[in-house]
N, C-alpha and C positions, 0 to 999 in steps of 0.2 A: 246197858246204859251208853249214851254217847259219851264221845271225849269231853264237849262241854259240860254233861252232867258230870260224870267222871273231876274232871277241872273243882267244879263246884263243890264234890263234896271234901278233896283236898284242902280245900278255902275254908269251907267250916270249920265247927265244934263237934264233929262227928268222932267217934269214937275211934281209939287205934286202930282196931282191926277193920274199919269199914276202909280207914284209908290207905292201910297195908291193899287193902283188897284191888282200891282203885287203882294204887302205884301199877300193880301185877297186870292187871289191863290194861293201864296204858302202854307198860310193855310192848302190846301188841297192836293198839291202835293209835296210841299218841302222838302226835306233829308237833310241829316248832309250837301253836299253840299252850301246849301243855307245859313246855320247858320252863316257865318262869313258875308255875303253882311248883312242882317236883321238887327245881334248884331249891325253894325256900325253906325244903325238908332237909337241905344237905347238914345244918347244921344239929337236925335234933337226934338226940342220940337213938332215941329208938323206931322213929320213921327213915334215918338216912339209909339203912339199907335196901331198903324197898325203891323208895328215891330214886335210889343209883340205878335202881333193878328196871326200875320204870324208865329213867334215861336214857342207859347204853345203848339200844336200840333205835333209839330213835337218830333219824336219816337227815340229820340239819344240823349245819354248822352252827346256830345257834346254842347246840348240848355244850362240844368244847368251847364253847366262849364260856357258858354259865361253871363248866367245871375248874377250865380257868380262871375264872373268877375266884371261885371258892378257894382255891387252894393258897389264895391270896389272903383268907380271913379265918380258917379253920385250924382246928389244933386237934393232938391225940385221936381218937378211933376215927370220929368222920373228916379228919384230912387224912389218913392214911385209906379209908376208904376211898374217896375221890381220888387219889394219887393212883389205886388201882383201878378207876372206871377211865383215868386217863389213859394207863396203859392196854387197858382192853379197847379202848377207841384210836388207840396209833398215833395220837396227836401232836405232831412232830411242832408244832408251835409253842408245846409244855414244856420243850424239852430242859430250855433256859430255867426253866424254875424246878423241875425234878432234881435237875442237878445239884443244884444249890442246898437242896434238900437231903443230898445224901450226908451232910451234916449235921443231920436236922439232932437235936439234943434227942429226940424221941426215937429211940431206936426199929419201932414197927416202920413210922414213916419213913426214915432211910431204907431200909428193908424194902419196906413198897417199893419207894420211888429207885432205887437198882432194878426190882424186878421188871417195873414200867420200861426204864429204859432199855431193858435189851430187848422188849417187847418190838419196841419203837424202833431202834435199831438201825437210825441214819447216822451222817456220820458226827454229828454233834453229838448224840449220845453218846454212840463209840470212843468219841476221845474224850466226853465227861467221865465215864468209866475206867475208861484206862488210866486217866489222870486219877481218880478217884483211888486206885487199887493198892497202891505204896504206900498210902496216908490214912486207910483205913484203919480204923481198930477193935479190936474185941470182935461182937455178931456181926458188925458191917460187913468186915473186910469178905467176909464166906459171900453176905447177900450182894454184894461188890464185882465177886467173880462171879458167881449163878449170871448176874448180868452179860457180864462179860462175853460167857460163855457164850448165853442165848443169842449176843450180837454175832459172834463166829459163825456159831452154825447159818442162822439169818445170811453171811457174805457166803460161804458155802454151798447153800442152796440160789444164789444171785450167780454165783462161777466167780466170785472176786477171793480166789485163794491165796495171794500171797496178805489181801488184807487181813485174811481169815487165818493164816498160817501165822504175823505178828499180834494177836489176839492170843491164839492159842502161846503163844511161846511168854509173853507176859505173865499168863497165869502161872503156865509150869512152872516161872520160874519164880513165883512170890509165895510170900510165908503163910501156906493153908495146907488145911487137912489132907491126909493124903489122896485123899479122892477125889480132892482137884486137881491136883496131879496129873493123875493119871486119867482124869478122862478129857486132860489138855495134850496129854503127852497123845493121847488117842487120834485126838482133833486137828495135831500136829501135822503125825503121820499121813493119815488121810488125805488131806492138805496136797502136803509134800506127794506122795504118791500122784495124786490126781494133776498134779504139775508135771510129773515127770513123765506123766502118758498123753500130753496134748502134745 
């Protein structure tokens, strides 16, 4: 089928799986054309993940605009799903609104939107998260560091080690399980080490 058939039968009364089917192909052939039939799935519960599945590939900036959007009007599972097609798309213009979101009363969507962010991992994330990490509570605070983390290693592999080295030293030193600890204390060293050999 082409994208415009494709298109068409998302617009219909076609049954779910026909449009699961179409989401899956546009995966592979969909353009900014397809982006506005897909976004209009983001809020149903059981075509949005297909939706997303259909969007994230696709190569126009039109996706993060429509993702952004949503994340402006969605609640429970499908904003927490778009919160994660954010962070699979690196969309450093979401970042203002992930953040904000690591509040979010819904504790999956905070969850997401920490893992987005370290995804993302410029430096507005970085100091959403850092900031975020003292104040968290309960399941945040772990999905808070995981973030955290992921931004360290991200300046690690960029050669920005001392940014990467006050990242790691934040977590060691905040009230989490001990296995964040220790693979900060790890991330520390490394850090440190790899400074002390330029």
């Amino acid at each position: 089928m082409s994208e415009s058939e494709l298109i068409a039968v998302l617009q219909s009364d076609a049954p779910q799986k026909e449009k699961a089917d179409a989401c899956r192909q546009l995966a592979r052939v969909g353009t900014k054309e397809a982006v506005p039939a897909l976004a209009a799935l983001l809020g149903d519960e059981k075509l949005a993940h297909m939706a997303r599945y259909g969007l994230e590939p696709i190569d126009d900036p039109a996706v993060d605009e429509a993702l952004r959007d949503a994340l402006g009007k969605l609640e429970g599972r499908p904003l927490a799903g778009v919160v994660g097609s954010v962070g699979v798309r690196r969309d450093a213009k979401a970042v203002g609104q992930l953040v904000t979101m690591l509040d979010n009363p819904d504790a999956d969507v905070a969850r997401t939107a920490a893992r987005s962010l370290g995804r993302i991992a410029n430096p507005e994330a970085i100091d959403g998260l850092q900031q975020a990490l003292p104040k968290a509570r309960g399941e945040r605070r772990p999905a808070v560091a995981d973030g955290c983390l992921a931004c360290a290693e991200a300046l690690l592999a960029r050669d920005k080690r001392p940014e990467a080295a006050a990242i790691y030293q934040s977590v060691a030193q905040a009230e989490l399980p001990k296995h964040f600890r220790v693979a900060a204390a790890h991330g520390l060293l490394l850090a440190r080490q790899t400074q002390a050999n330029q």
